[in-house]
GUPA-734361 format. One record per residue (C-alpha): z, x negated, y. Coordinates in nm, 4 decimals, decimal comma. Layout:
REM GUPA-734361
> Z | X | Y
> Z | X | Y
...
END
This chain:
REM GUPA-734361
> Z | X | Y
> -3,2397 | 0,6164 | 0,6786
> -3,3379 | 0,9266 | 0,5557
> -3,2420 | 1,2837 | 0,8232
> -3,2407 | 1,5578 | 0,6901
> -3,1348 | 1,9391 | 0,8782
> -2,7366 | 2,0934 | 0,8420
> -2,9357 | 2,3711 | 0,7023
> -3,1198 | 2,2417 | 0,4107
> -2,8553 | 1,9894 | 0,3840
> -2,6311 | 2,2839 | 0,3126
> -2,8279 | 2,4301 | 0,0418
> -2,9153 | 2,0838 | -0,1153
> -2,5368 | 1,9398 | -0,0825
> -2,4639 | 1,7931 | -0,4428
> -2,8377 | 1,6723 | -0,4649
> -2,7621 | 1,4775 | -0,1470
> -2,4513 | 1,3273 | -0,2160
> -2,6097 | 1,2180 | -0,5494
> -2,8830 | 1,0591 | -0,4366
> -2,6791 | 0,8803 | -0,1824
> -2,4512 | 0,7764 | -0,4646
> -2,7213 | 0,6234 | -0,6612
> -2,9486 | 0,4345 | -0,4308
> -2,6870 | 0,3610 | -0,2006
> -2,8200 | 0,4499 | 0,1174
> -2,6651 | 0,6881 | 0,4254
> -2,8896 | 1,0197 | 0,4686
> -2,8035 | 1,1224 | 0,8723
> -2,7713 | 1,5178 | 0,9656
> -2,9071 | 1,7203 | 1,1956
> -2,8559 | 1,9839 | 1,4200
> -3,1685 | 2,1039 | 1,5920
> -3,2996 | 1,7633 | 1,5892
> -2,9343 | 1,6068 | 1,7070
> -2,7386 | 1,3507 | 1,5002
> -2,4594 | 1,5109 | 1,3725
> -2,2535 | 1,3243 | 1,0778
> -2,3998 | 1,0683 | 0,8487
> -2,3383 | 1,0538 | 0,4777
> -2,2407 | 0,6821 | 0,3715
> -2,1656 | 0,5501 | 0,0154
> -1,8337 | 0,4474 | -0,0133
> -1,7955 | 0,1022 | -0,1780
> -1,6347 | 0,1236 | -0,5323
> -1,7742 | -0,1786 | -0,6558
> -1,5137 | -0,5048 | -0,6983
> -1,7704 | -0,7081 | -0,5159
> -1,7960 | -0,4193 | -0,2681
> -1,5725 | -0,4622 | -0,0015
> -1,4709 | -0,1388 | 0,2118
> -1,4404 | -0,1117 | 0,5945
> -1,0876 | -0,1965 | 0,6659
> -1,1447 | -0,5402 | 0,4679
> -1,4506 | -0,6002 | 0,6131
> -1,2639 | -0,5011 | 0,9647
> -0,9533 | -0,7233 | 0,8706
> -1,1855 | -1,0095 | 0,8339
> -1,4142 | -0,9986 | 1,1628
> -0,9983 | -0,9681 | 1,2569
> -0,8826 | -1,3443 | 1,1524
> -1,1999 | -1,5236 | 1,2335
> -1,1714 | -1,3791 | 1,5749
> -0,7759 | -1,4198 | 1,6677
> -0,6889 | -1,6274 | 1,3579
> -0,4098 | -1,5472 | 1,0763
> -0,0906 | -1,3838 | 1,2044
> 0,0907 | -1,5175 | 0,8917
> 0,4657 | -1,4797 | 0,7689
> 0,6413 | -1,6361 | 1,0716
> 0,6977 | -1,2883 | 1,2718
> 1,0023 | -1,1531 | 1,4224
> 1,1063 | -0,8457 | 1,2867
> 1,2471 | -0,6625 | 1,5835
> 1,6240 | -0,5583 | 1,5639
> 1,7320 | -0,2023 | 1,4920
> 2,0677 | -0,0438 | 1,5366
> 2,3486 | -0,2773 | 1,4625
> 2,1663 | -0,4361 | 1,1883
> 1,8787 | -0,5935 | 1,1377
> 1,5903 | -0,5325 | 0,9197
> 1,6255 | -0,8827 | 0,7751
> 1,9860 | -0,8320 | 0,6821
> 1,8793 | -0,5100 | 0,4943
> 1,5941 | -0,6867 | 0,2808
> 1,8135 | -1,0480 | 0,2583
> 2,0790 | -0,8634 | -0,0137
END
């Protein structure tokens, strides 16, 4: 991974973010020499998956599928099923 400094980073913004687009790899910044953020590509891709469905999957192979046989909790003097069973 490339680092680069906040301060050149500052001045060379758009170049960055372009080159990070096109090869696809994270460029870290610095601030005297200390990590500070990281510039990622964000998946866009349909055989890209992002984050959350990457995180949703380490998810169910860990605890398994929750599925559609919840409870939904009561509310009021209804409950949510009655409002969504008319």
């Amino acid at each position: 991974m490339e680092t680069i400094g906040i301060f050149e980073a500052k001045t060379r913004f758009s170049e960055l973010c372009d080159k990070v687009f096109k090869s696809k790899e994270p460029i870290l910044i610095t601030k005297r020499g200390v990590p500070l953020v990281k510039i990622d590509p964000v998946a866009y891709e349909s055989n890209q998956k992002s984050g959350i469905w990457m995180a949703r999957e380490g998810f169910i192979r860990k605890y398994g599928d929750l599925g559609e046989d919840l409870d939904l909790p009561e509310r009021g003097n209804e409950s949510i099923k009655e409002l969504f069973e008319e």
